[in-house]
RODO-2510 file (C-alpha; in nm, 4 decimals, decimal comma):
residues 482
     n   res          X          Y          Z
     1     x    -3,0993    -3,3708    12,6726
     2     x    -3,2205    -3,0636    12,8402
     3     x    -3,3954    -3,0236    13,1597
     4     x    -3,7605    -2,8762    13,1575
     5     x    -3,9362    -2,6253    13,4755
     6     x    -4,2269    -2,5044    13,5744
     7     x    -4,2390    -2,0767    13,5532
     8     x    -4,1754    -2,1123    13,9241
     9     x    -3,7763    -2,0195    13,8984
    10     x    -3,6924    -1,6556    13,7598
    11     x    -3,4146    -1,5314    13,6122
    12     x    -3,3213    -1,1512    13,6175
    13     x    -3,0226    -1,0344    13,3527
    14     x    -2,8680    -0,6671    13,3586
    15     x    -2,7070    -0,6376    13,0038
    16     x    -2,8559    -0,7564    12,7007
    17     x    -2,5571    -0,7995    12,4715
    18     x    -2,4409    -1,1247    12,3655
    19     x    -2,3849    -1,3237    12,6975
    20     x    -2,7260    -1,1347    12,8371
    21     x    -2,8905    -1,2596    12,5508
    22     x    -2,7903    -1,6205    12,5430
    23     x    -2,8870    -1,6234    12,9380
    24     x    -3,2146    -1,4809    12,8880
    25     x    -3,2800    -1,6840    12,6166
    26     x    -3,1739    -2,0005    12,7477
    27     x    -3,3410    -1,9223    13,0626
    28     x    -3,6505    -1,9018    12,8978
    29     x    -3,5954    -2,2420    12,6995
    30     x    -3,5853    -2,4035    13,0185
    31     x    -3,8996    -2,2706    13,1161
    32     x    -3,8127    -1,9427    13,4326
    33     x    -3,9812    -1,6545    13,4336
    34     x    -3,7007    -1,4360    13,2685
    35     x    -3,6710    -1,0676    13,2887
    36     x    -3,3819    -0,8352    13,0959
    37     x    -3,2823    -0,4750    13,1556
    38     x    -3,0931    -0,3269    12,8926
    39     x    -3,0011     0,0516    12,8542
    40     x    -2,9092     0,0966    12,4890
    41     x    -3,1069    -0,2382    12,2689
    42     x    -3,0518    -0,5750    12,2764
    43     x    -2,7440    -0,7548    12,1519
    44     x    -2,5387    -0,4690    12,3523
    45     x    -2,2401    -0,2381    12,2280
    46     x    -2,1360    -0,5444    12,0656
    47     x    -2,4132    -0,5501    11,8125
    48     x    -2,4706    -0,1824    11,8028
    49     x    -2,1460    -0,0168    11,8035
    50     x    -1,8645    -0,2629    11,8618
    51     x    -1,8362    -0,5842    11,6418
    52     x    -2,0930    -0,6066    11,4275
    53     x    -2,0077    -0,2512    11,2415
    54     x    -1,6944    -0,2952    11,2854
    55     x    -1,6800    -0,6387    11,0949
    56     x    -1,9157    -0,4825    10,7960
    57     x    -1,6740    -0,2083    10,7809
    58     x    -1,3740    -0,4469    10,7257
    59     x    -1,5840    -0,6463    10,4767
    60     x    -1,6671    -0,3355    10,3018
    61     x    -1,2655    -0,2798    10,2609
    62     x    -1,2086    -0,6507    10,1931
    63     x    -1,4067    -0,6046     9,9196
    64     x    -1,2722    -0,2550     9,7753
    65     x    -0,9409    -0,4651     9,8305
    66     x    -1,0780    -0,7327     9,6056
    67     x    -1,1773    -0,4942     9,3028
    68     x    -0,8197    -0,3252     9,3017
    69     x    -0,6579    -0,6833     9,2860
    70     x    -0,8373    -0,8290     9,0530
    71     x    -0,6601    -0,7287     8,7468
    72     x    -0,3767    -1,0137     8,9023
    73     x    -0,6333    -1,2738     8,8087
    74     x    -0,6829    -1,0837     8,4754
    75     x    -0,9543    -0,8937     8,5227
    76     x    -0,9896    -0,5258     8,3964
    77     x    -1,1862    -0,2772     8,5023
    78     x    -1,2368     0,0337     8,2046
    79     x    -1,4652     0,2920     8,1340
    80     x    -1,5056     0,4550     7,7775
    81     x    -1,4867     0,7959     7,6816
    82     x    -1,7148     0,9375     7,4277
    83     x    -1,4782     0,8917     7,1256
    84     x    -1,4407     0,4955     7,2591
    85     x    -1,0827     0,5289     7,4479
    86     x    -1,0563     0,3615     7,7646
    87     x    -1,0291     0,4583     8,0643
    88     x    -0,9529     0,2814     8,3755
    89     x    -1,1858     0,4059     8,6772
    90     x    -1,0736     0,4386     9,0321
    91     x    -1,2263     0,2870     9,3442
    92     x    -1,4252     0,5395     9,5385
    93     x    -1,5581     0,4836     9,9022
    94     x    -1,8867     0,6889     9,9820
    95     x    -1,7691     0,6338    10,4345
    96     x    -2,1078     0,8250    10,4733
    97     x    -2,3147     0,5254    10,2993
    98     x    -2,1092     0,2393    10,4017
    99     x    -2,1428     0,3690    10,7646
   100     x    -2,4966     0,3886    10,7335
   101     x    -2,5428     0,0713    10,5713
   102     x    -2,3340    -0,1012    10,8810
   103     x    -2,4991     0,0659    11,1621
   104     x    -2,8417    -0,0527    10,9542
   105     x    -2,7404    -0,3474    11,0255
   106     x    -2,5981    -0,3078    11,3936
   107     x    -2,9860    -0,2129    11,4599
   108     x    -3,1290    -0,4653    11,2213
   109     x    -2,9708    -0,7377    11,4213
   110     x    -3,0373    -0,5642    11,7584
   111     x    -3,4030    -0,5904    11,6503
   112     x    -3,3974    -0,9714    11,5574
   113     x    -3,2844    -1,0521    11,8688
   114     x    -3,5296    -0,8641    12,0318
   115     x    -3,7994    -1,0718    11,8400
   116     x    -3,6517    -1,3569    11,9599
   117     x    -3,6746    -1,2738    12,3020
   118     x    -3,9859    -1,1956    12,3280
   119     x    -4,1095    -1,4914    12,1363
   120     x    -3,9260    -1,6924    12,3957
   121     x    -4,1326    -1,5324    12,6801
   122     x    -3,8716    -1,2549    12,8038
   123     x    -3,9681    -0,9577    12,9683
   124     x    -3,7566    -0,6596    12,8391
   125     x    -3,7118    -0,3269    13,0263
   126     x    -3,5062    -0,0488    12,9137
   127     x    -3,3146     0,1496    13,1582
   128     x    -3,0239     0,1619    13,3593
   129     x    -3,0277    -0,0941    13,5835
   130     x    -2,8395    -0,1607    13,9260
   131     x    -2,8444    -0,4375    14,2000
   132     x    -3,0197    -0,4111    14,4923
   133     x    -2,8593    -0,6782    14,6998
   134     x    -2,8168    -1,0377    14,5970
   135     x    -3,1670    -1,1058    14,4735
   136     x    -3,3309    -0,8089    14,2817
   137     x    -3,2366    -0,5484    14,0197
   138     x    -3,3536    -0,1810    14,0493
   139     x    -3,4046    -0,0068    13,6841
   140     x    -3,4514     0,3690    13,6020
   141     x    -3,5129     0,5362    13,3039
   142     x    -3,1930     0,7248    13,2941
   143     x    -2,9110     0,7367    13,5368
   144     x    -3,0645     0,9686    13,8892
   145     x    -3,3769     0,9097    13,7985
   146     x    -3,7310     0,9079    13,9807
   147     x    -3,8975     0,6291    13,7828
   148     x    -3,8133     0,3052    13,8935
   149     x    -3,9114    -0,0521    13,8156
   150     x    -3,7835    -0,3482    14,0950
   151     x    -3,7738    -0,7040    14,0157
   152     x    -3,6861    -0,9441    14,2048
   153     x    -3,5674    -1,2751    14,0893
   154     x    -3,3993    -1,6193    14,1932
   155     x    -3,0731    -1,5594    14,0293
   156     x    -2,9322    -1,3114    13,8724
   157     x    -2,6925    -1,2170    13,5711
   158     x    -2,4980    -0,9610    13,5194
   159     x    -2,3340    -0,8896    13,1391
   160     x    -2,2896    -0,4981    13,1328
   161     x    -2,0112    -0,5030    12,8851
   162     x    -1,7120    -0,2854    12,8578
   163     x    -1,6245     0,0416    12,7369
   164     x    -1,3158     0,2375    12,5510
   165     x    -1,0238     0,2897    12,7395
   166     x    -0,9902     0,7033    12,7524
   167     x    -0,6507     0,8457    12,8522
   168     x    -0,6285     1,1852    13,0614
   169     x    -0,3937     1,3037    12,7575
   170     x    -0,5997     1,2108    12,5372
   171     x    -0,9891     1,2702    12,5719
   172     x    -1,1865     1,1944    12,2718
   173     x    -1,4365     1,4829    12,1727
   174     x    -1,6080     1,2531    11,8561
   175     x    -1,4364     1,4812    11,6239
   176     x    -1,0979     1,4488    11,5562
   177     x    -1,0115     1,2438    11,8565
   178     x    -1,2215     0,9091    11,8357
   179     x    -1,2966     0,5986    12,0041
   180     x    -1,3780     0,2638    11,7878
   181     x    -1,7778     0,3667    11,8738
   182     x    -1,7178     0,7484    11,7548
   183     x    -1,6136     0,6120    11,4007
   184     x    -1,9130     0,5555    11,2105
   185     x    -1,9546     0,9664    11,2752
   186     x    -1,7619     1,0521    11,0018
   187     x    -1,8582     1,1327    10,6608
   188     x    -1,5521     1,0845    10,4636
   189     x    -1,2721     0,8884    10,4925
   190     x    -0,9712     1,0354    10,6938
   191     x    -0,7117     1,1918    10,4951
   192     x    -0,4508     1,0675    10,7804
   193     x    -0,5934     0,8011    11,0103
   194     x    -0,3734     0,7773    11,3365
   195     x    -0,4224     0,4895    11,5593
   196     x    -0,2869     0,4417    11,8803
   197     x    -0,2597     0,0902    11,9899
   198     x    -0,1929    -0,2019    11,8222
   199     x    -0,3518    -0,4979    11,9531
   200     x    -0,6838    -0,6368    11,8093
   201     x    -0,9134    -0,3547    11,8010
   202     x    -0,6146    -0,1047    11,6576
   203     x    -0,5008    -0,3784    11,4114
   204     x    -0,8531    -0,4203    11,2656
   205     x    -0,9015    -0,0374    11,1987
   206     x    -0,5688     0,0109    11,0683
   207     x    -0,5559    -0,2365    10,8319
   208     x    -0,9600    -0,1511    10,7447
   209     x    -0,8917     0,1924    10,6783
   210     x    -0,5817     0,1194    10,4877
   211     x    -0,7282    -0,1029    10,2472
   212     x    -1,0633     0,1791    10,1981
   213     x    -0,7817     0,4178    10,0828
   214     x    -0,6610     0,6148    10,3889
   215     x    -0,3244     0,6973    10,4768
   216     x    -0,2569     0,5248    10,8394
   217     x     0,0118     0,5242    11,0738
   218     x     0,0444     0,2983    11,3672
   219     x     0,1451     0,3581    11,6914
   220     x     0,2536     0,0375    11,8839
   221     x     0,4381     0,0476    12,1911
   222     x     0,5786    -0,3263    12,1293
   223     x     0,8547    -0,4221    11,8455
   224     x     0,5921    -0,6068    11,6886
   225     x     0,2208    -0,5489    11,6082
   226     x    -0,0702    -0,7756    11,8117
   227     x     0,1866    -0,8256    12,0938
   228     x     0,0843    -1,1441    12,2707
   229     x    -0,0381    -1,3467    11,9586
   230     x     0,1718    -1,5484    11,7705
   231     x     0,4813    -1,4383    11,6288
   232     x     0,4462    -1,5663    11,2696
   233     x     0,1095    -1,4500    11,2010
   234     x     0,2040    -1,1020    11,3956
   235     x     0,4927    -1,0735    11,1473
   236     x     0,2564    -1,1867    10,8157
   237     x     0,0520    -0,8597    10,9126
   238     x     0,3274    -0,6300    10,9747
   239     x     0,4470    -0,7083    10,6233
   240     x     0,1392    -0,6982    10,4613
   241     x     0,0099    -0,3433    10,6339
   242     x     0,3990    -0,2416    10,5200
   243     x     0,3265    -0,3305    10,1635
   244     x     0,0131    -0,1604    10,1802
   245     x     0,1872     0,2043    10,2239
   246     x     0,0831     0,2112    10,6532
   247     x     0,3670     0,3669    10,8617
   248     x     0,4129     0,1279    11,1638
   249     x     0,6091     0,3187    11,4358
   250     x     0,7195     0,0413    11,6911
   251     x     0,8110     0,0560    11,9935
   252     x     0,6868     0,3953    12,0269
   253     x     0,4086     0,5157    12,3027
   254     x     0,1449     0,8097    12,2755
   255     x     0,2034     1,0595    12,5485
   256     x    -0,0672     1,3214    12,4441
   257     x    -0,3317     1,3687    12,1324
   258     x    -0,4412     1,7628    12,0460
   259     x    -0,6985     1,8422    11,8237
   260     x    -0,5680     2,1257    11,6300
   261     x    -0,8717     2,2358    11,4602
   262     x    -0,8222     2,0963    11,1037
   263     x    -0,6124     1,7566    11,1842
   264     x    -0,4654     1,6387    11,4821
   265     x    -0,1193     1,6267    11,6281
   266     x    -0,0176     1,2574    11,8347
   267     x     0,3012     1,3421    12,0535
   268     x     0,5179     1,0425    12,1391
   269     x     0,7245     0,9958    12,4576
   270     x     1,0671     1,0475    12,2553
   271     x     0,9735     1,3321    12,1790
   272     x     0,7985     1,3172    11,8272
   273     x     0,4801     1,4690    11,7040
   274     x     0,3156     1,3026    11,4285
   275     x     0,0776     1,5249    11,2034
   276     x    -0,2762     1,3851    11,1024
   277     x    -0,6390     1,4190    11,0189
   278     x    -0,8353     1,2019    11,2824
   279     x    -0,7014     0,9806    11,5600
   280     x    -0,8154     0,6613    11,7006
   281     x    -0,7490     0,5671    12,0371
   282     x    -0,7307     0,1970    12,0870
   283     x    -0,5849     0,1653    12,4174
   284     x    -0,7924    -0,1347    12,5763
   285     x    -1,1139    -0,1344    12,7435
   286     x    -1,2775    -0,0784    13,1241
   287     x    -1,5827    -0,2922    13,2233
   288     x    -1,8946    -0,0870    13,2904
   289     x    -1,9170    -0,2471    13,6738
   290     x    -1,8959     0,1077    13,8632
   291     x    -2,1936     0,2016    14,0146
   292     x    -2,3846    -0,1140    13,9871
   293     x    -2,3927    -0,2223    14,3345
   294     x    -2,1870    -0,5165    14,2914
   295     x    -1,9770    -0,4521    14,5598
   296     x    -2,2822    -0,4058    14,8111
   297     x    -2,4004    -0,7382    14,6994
   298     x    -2,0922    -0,8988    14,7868
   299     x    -1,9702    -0,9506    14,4637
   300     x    -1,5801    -1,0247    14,4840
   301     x    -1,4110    -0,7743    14,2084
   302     x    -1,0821    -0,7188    14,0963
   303     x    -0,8452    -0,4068    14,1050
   304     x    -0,9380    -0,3492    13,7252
   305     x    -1,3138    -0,3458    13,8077
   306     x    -1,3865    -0,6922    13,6359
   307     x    -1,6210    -0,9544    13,7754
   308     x    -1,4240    -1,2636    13,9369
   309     x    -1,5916    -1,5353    13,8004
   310     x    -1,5366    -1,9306    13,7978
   311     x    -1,5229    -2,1496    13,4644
   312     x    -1,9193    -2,1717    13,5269
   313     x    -1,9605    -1,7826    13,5207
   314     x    -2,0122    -1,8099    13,8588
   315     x    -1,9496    -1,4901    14,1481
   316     x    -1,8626    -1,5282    14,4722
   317     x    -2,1990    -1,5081    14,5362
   318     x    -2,3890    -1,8144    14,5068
   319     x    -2,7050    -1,6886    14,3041
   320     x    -2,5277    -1,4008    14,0818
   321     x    -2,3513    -1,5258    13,7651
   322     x    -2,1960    -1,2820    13,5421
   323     x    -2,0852    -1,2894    13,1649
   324     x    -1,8633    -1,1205    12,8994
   325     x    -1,6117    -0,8111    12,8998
   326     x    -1,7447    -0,7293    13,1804
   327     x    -1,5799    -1,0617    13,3694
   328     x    -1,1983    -1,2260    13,4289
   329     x    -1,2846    -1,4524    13,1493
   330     x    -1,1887    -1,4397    12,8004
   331     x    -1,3227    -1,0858    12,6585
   332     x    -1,4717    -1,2602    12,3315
   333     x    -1,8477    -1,1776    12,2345
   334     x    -1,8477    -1,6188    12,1181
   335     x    -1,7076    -1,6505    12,4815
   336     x    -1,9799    -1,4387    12,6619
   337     x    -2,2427    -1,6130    12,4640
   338     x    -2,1380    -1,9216    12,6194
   339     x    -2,0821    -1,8025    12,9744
   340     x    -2,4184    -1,6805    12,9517
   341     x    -2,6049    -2,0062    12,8714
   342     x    -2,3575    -2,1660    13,0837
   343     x    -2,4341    -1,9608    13,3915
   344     x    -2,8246    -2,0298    13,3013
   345     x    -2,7698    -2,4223    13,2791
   346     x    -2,6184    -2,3952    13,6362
   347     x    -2,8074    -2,2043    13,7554
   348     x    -3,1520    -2,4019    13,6789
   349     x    -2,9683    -2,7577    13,7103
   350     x    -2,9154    -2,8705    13,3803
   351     x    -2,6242    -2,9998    13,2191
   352     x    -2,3407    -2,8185    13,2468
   353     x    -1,9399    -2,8589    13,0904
   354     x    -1,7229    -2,5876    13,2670
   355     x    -1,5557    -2,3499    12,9832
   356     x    -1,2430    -2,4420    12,9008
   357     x    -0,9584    -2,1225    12,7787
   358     x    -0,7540    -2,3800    12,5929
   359     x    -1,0493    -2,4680    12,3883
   360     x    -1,1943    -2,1287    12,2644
   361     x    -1,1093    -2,0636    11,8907
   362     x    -1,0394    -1,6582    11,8339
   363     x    -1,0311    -1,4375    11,5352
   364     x    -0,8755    -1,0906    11,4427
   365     x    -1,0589    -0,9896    11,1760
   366     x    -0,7745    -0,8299    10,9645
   367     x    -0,6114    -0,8974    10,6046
   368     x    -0,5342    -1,1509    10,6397
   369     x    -0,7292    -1,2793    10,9312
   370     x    -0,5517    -1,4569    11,1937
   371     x    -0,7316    -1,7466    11,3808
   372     x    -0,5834    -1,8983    11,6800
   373     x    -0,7094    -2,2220    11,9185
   374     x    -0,5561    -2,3991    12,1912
   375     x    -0,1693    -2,4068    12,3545
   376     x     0,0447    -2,1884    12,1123
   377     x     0,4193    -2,2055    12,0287
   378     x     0,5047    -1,9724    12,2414
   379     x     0,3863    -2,2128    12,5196
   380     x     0,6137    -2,4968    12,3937
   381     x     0,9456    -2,2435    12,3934
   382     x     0,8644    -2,1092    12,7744
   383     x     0,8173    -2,4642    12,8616
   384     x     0,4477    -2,4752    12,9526
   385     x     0,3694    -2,7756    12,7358
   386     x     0,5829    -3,0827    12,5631
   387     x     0,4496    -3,0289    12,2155
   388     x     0,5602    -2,9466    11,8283
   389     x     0,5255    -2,7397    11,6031
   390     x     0,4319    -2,7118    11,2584
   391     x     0,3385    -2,5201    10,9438
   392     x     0,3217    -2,4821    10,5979
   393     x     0,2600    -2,1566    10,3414
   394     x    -0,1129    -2,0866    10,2084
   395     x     0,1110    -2,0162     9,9040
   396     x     0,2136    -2,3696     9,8157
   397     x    -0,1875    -2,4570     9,8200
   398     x    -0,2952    -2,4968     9,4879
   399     x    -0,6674    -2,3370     9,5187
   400     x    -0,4582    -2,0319     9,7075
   401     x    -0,2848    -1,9704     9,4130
   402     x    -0,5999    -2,0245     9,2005
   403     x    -0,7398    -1,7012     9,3919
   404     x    -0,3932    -1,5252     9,4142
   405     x    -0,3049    -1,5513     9,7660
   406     x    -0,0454    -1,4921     9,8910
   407     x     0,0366    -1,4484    10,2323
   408     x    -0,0829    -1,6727    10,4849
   409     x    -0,0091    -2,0138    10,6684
   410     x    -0,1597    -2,2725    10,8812
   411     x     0,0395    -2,3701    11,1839
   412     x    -0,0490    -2,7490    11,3933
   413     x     0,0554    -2,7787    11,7625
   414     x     0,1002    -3,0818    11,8521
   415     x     0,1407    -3,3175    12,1966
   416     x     0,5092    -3,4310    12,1747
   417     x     0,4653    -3,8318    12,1695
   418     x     0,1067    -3,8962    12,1354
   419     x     0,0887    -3,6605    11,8503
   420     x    -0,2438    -3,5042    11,9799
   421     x    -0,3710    -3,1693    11,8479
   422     x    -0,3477    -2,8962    12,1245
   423     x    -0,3751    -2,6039    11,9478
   424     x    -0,3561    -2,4511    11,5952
   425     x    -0,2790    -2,0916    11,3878
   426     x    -0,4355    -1,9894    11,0488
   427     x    -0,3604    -1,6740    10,9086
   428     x    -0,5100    -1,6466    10,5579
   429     x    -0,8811    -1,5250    10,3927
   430     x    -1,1989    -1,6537    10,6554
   431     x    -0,9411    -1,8030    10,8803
   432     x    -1,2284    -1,7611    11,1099
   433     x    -1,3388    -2,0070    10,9130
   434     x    -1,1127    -2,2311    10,8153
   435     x    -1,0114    -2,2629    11,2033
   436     x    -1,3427    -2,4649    11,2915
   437     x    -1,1728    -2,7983    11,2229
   438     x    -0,8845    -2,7784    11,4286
   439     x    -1,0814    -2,6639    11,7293
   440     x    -1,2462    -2,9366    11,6984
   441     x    -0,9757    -3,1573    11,6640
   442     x    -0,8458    -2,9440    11,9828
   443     x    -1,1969    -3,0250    12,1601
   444     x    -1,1902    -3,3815    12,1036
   445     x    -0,8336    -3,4484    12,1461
   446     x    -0,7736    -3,6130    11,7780
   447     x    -0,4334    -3,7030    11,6807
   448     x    -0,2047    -3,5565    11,4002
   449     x    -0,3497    -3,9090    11,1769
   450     x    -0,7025    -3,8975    11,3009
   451     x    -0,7382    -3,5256    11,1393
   452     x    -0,5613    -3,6048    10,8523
   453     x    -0,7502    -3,9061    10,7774
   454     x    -1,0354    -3,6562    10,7036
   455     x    -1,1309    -3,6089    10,3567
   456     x    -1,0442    -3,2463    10,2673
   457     x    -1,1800    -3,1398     9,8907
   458     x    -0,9643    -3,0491     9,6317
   459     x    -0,8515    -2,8180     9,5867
   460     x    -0,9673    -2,5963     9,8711
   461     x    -0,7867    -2,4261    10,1759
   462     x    -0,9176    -2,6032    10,4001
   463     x    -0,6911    -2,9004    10,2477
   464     x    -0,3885    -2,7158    10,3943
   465     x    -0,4949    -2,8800    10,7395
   466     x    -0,4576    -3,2437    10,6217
   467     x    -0,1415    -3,1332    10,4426
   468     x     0,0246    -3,0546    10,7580
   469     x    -0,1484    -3,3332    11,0155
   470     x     0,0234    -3,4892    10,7139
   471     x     0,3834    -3,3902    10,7647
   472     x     0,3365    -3,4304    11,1508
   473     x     0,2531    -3,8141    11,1214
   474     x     0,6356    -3,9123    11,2588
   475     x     0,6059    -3,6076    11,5527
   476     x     0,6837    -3,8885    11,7851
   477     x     1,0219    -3,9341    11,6149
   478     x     1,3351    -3,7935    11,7537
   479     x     1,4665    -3,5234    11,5482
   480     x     1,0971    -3,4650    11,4161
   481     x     1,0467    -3,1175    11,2017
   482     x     0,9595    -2,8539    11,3973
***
């Protein structure tokens, strides 16, 4: 049950990407007088030129990926010369197409929401916006300039969103030196893709880029790629971008990127200089908070520049909320969706369930994905939770091997004792997917037996789960499997 208002409470937002969005609509929903400001469309870099191209680029590889396997499952691909003798084609990738079929989309998307905005009752405004104390926002039509729109408003919200890390060494110029925004530029594929970085956003590329048919190497300043996730699935990956022909240079850092004119040259702190034809720096991300008067409102920031916020997406002051990259918070586009709505709900008195990081169910949208929820292994071995682990192959599923898979696991944590599902790993195809159950299981606190006491069709992947709830029923046991 929701609470309704009278349009005598208003709502102001400054961002309109995915946790602007939710606010403003939600706001609206529960009847204020809502108002965004957004600079470059709704739905934010997110929509326009951070996940949602990004994610139809890798499905655009997934799929090339797809046609070159499928002779394992006995399909073949040939074409026939004129005198009848076949020939078997190769797999071409028109980058200047695909990337104008994703960024169709990016806007497509950015223009649904819009619709739905103002079919809720929002008032839109595009320009750059700024605080002008704690209760009004100040919007001009470019940065410095003369035309300028005030509104005031009851509470405010503030989702401005990040933006690519740039090192000194290392300035992009959007030709050979790029950002993840700067990619869809480009009109063929690379001939030698270099990325720098190898958490999420590096991972992605690489492995995207890879799979469309570019040579890649991978510059990763830990022993491992995705440092910080869990070790299994980090090591699936690694093998997998191995097998796929990508040189993965660990432990190695990027002191300095040169555009040489035809290709670039990436020098590495030992010393190194590796040769290619385009570079991607994916070195992390600042929030776009400079300038905004935050600080003059008494917003409480950190050293970084993010937003201190509470598990309500609340500031330190009492009337400005704030959602997204742009926060302390989880930097997840699901995540700022839900700070938004939740910041709205507390704002206007409804019901309201604090977010919870244990509970929030993430994806890295790579080949395999990997899809992670909840207290991790790594949190049993430092000693930050009594719990067990276990997991079994996606190659001993029987629909896997129906579809030739074969890399991939799921992975059950496990409350030592109780047997109560705390957190859970899938690395496999639409993990994203296949991860829904166990964050539930995670967000209701089901036991090992309650979630494997689900009926899971056969075959299917998603059977995998109640094959290993399965093999946890006697967790409780000394001596269990882990």
């Amino acid at each position: 049950m929701s609470l309704s208002f009278e349009r005598t409470q208003s709502v102001a937002v400054l961002g309109g990407g995915p946790g602007g969005y939710e606010a403003a609509l939600a706001a609206a929903q529960l009847g204020a007088a809502v108002t965004l400001v957004e600079r470059a469309g709704v739905g934010g870099s997110a929509v326009i030129t951070d996940v949602v191209p990004s994610k139809s680029l890798i499905a655009t590889a997934d799929a090339a990926v797809a046609i070159a396997q499928a002779s394992d499952l006995g399909v073949q691909l040939f074409a026939k010369t004129a005198a009848g003798k076949p020939l078997k084609p190769e797999i071409a990738i028109n980058l200047a197409a695909v990337n104008h079929r994703l960024l169709s989309l990016a806007r497509q998307q950015s223009d649904d929401m819009r619709t739905a905005l103002l079919e809720a009752g929002v008032r839109i405004i595009s320009g750059h916006g700024r605080l002008e104390g704690p209760g009004a926002i100040v919007v001009s039509t470019a940065p410095g300039g003369t035309d300028f729109d005030r509104v005031e408003a009851d509470t405010l919200v503030v989702s401005v969103g990040a933006a690519p890390r740039e090192l000194p060494s290392a300035r992009p110029d959007g030709d050979r030196i790029l950002t993840w925004t700067q990619l869809y530029d480009m009109k063929a594929l690379p001939e030698h893709l270099i990325v720098v970085g190898s958490g999420v956003t590096g991972a992605e590329f690489a492995g995207a880029y890879m799979n469309l048919g570019s040579e890649v190497s991978l510059v990763s300043s830990r022993d491992q790629v995705l440092p910080g996730e869990d070790k299994d699935a980090a090591a699936v990956l690694e093998k997998v971008f191995t097998r796929g022909g990508m040189h993965v240079l660990a432990k190695s850092r990027a002191e300095k990127v040169v555009n040489t004119g035809d290709g670039v040259e990436v020098t590495l702190t030992d010393g190194r200089v590796i040769a290619g034809s385009h570079c991607l720096m994916a070195v992390g991300s600042i929030p776009n908070t400079q300038g905004i008067g935050l600080e003059e409102a008494g917003v409480q920031m950190t050293e970084s520049g993010h937003i201190q916020v509470n598990r309500v997406a609340r500031t330190s002051v009492p009337n400005i909320y704030a959602a997204g990259d742009c926060t302390t918070f989880v930097p997840l586009a699901s995540v700022a969706s839900m700070q938004g709505r939740t910041a709205v709900f507390h704002a206007l008195g409804d019901v309201v369930i604090p977010l919870e990081r244990r509970r929030i169910a993430s994806n890295i949208f790579t080949a395999p994905e990997i899809a992670t929820v909840g207290w991790q292994e790594a949190d049993i071995d430092a000693g930050r939770i009594d719990g067990v682990a276990y997991k079994l192959p996606l190659s001993a599923n029987a629909r896997a091997k129906m579809m030739g898979i074969k890399d991939g696991f799921v992975k059950i944590i496990a409350q030592q004792g109780s047997g109560t599902v705390i957190g859970g790993v899938i690395v496999g195809p639409r993990a994203s997917e296949l991860i829904y159950p166990v964050a539930i299981a995670v967000e209701r606190r089901l036991s090992v037996d309650q979630l494997s006491r689900v009926f899971a069709v056969y075959p299917s992947l998603s059977g995998m789960i109640t094959d290993v709830a399965n093999a946890m029923h006697v967790i409780d046991l000394p001596g269990a499997e882990s």
